[in-house]
C-alpha positions as a Markdown table, in Angstrom:
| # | Residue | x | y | z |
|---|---|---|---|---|
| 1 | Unk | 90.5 | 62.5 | 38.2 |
| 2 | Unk | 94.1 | 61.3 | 39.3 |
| 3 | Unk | 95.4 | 58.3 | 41.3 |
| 4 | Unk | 99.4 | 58.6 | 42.2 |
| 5 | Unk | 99.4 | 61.8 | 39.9 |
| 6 | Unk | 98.5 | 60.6 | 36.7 |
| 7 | Unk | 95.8 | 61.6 | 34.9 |
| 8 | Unk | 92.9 | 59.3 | 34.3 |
| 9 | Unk | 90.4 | 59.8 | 31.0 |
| 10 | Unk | 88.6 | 57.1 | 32.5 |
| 11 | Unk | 85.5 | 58.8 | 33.0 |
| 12 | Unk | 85.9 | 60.4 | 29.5 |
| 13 | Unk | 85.7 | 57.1 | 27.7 |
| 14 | Unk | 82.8 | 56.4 | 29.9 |
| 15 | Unk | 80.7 | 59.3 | 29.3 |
| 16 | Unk | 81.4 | 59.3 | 25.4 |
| 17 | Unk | 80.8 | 55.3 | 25.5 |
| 18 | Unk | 78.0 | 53.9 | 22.8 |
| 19 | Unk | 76.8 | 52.6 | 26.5 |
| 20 | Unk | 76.3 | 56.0 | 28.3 |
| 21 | Unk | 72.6 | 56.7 | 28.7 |
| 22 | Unk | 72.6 | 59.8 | 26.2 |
| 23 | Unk | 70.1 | 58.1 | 23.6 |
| 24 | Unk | 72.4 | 59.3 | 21.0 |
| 25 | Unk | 71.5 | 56.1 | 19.1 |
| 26 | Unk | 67.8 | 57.4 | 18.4 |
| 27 | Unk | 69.5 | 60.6 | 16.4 |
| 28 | Unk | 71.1 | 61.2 | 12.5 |
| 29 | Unk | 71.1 | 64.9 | 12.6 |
| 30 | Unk | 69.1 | 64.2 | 9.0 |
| 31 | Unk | 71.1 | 61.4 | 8.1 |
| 32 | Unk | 67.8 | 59.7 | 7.4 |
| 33 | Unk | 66.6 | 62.1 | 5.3 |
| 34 | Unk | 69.8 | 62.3 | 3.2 |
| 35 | Unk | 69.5 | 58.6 | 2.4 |
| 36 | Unk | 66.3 | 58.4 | 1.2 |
| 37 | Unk | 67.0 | 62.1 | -0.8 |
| 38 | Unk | 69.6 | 59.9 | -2.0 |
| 39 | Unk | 72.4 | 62.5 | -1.3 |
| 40 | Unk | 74.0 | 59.2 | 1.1 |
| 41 | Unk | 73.4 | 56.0 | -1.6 |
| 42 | Unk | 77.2 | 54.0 | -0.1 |
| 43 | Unk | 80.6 | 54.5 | 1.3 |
| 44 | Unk | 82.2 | 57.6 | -0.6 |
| 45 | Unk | 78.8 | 60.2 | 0.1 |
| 46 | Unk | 78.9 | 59.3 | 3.5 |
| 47 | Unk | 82.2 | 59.7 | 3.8 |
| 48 | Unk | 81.9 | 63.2 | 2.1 |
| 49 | Unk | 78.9 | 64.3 | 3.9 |
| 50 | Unk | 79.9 | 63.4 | 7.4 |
| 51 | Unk | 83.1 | 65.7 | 6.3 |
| 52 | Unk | 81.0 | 68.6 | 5.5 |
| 53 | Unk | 79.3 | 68.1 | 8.7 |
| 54 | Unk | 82.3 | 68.1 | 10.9 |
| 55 | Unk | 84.5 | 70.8 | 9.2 |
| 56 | Unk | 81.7 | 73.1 | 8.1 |
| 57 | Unk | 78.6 | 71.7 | 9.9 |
| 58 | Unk | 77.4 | 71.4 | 13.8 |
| 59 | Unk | 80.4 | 69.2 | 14.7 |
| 60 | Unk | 82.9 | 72.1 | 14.4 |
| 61 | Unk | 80.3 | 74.8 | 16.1 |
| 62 | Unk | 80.0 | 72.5 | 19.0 |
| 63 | Unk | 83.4 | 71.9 | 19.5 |
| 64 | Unk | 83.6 | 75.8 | 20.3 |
| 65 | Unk | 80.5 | 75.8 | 22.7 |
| 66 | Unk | 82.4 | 73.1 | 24.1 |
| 67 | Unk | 85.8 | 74.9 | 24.7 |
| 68 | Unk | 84.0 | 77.8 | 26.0 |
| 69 | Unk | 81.4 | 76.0 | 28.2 |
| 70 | Unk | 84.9 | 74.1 | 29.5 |
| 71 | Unk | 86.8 | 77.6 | 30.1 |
| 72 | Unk | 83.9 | 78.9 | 32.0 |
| 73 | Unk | 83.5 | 75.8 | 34.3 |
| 74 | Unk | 87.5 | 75.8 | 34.7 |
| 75 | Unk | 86.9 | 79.4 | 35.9 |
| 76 | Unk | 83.8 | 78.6 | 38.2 |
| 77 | Unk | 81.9 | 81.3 | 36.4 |
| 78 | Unk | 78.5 | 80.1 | 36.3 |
| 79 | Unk | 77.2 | 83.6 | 34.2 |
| 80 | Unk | 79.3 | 82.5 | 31.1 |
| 81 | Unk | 78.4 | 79.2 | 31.5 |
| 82 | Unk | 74.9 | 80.2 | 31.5 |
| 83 | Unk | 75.8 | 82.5 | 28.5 |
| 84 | Unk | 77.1 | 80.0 | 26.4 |
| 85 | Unk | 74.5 | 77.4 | 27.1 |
| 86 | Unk | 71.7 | 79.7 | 26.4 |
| 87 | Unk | 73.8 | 80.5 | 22.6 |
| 88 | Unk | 73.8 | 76.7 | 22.5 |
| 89 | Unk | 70.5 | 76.3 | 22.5 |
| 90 | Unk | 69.3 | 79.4 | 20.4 |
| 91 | Unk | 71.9 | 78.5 | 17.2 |
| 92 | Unk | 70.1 | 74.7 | 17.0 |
| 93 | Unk | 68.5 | 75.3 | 13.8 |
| 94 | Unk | 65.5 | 73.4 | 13.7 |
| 95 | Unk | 63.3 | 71.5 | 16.6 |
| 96 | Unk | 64.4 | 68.2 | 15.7 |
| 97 | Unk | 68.0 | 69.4 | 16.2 |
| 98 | Unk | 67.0 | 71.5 | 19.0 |
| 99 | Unk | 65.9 | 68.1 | 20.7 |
| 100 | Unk | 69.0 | 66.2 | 19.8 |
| 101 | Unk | 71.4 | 68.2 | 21.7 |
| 102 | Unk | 68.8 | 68.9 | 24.8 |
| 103 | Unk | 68.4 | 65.7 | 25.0 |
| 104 | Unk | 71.3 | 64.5 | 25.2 |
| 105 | Unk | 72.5 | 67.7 | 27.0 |
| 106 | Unk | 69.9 | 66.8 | 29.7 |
| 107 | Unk | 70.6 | 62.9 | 29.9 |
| 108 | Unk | 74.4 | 63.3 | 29.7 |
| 109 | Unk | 74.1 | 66.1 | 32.6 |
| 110 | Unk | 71.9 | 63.9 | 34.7 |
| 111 | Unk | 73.5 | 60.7 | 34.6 |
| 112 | Unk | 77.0 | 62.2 | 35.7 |
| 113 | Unk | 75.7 | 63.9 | 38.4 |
| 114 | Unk | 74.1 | 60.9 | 39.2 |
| 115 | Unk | 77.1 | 58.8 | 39.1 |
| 116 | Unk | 80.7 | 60.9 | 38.8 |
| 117 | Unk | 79.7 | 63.6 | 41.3 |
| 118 | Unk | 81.9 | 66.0 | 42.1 |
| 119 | Unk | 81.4 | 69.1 | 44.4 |
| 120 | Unk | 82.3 | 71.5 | 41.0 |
| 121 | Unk | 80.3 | 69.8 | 39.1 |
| 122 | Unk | 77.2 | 70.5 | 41.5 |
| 123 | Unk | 78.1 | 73.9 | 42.3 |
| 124 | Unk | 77.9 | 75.2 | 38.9 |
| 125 | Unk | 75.1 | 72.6 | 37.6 |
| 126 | Unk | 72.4 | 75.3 | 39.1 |
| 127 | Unk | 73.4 | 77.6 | 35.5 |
| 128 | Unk | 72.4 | 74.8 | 33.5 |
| 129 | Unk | 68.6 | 74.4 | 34.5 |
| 130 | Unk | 65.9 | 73.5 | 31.9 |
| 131 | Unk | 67.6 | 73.2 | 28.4 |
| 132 | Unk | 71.5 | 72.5 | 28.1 |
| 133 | Unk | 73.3 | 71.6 | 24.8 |
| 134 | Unk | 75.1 | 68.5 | 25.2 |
| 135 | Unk | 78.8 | 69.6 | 24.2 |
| 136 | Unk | 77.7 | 72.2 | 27.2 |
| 137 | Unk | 77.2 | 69.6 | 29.9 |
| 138 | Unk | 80.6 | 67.9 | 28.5 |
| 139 | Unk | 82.2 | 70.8 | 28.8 |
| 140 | Unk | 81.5 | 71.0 | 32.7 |
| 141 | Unk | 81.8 | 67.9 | 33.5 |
| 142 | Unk | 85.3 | 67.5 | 32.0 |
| 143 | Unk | 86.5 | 71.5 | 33.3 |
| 144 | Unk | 84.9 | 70.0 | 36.6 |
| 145 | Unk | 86.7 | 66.5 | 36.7 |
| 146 | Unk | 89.8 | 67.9 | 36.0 |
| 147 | Unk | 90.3 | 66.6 | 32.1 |
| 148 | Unk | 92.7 | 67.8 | 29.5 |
| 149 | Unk | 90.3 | 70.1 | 27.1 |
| 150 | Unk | 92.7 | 68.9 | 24.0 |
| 151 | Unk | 91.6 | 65.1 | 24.4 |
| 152 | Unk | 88.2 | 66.4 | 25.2 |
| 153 | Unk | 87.7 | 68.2 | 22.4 |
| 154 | Unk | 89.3 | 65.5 | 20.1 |
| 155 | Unk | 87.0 | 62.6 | 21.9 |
| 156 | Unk | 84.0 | 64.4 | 21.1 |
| 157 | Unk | 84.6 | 65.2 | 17.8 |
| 158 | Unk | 85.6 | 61.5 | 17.2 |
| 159 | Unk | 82.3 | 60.1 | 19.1 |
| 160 | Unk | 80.2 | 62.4 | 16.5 |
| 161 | Unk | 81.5 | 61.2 | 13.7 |
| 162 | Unk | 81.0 | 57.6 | 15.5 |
| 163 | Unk | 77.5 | 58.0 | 15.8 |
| 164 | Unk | 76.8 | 59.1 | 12.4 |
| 165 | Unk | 78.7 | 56.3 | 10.7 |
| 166 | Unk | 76.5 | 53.8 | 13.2 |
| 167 | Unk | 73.4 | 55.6 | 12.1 |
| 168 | Unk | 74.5 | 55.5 | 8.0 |
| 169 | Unk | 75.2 | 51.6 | 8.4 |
| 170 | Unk | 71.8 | 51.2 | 9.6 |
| 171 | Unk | 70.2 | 53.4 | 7.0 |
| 172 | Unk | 72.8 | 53.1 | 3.6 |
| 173 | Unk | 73.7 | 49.6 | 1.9 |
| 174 | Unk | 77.2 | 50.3 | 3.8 |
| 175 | Unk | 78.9 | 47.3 | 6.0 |
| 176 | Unk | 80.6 | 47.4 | 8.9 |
| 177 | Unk | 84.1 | 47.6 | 7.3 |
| 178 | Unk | 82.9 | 50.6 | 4.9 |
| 179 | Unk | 81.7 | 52.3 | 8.0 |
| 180 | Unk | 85.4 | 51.1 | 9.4 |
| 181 | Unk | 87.2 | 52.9 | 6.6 |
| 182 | Unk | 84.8 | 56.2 | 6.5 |
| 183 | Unk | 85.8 | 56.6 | 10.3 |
| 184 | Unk | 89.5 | 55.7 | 9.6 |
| 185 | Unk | 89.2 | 58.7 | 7.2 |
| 186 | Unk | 87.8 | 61.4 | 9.3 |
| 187 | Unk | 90.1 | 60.7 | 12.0 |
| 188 | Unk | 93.1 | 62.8 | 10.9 |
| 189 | Unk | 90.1 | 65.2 | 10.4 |
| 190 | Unk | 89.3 | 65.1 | 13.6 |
| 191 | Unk | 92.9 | 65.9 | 15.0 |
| 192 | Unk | 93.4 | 68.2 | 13.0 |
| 193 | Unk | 90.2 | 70.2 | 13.8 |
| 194 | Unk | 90.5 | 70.0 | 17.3 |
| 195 | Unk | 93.7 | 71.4 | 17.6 |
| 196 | Unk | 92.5 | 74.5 | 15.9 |
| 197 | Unk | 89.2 | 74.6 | 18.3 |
| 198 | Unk | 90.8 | 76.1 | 21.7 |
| 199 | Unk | 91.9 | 79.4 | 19.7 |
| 200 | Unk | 88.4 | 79.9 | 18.5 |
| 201 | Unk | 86.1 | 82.4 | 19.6 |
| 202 | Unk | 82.5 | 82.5 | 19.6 |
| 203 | Unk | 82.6 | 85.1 | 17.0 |
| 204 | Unk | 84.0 | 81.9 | 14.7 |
| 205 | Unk | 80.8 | 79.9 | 15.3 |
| 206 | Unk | 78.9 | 79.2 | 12.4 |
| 207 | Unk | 78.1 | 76.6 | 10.1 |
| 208 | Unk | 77.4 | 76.4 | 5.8 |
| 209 | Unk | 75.4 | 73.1 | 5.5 |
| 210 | Unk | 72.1 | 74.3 | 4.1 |
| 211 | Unk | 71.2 | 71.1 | 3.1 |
| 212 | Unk | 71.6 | 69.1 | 6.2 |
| 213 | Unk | 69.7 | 71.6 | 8.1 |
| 214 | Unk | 67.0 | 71.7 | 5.4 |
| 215 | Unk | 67.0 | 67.6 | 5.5 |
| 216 | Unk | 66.2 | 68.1 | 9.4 |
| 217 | Unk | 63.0 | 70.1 | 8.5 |
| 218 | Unk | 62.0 | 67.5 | 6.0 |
| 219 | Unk | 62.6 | 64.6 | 7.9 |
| 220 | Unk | 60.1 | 65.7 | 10.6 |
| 221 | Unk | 57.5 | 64.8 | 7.7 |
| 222 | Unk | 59.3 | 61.8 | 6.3 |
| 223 | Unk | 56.8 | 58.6 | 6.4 |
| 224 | Unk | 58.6 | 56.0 | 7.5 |
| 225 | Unk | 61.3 | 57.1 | 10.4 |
| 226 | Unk | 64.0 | 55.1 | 12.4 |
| 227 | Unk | 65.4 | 58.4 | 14.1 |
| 228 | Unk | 64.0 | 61.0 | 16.1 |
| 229 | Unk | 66.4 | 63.7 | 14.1 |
């Protein structure tokens, strides 16, 4: 979107808001699980396992998807786009997680073309029927508004990591100004791993956090439950 030339990431501060109806709130990707395994107990294991998640984990695989589902929108080629959201899908590793990011895929997809159409956007939507990863719907919606794919990338990443220290001050004995400092850390992180995203391929997908996507098996049997992953 531009007004006088400029570029506006309005609508991306929008659609990776808290506010923005995604439901991500409802989701740890097995936060809740770590906590009570104790593997999350206060600031300095969240701090390392939200790492291990982002550089090694789901964060960093999704950042590709992303890139990808963005080049293919950019291009208006509704097979890879299809392509890459059905890979999306498939590489969720359990149903919990699998829900998560169709979910959120879904909600995110319908609530922009609810309310930042854009004749793209609607064109290509068609490839995404039935279930869509959510970095796939960002991806078009950004490729299809016009957004830079660096500050895209780096946003999402950013809002991740967000979510997850919201969720581990809910769950851990971790205040609002340890949660402050974990996300202060990851931040360099986070610029730093989305500059190297755009030269991935999909051959580079791929993640090495057995125990987080063991935790999301478990948690589906866990007693008492705040979140839905």
């Amino acid at each position: 979107m531009r007004d006088g030339g400029a570029l506006s990431l309005l609508p991306l501060f929008a659609w990776l808001s808290p506010s923005f109806p995604v439901g991500g709130y409802a989701y740890s990707h097995a936060l809740e699980w770590a906590v009570e395994a104790g593997d999350v107990e206060k600031e300095d294991s969240l701090l390392s396992w939200l790492s291990d998640l982002l550089l090694y984990g789901f964060a960093r695989s999704d950042a590709i998807l992303l890139s990808h589902a963005f080049d293919a929108a950019g291009r208006g080629d509704a097979a890879a786009l299809a392509e890459v959201k059905a890979l999306a899908v498939a590489l969720a590793p359990s149903a919990e997680l699998r829900l998560e990011t169709c979910q959120q895929g879904r909600s995110f997809l319908d609530a922009v073309l609810a309310a930042w159409p854009h004749e793209q956007l609607d064109a290509l939507a068609p490839a995404l029927k039935g279930d869509v990863a959510y970095p796939i719907a960002l991806g078009l919606a950004a490729a299809a508004h016009g957004l830079p794919k660096p500050a895209v990338i780096e946003a999402f990443l950013l809002a991740l990591m967000q979510a997850l220290v919201s969720a581990g001050i809910r769950l851990a004995p971790i205040g609002q100004t340890g949660g402050t400092r974990v996300l202060s850390t990851l931040a360099p992180k986070v610029a730093a791993l989305a500059q190297e995203i755009p030269a991935l391929t999909l051959d580079d997908l791929g993640t090495a956090t057995f125990r987080a996507d063991l935790g999301s098996f478990r948690h589906e049997t866990q007693y008492t439950r705040l979140f839905r992953s």
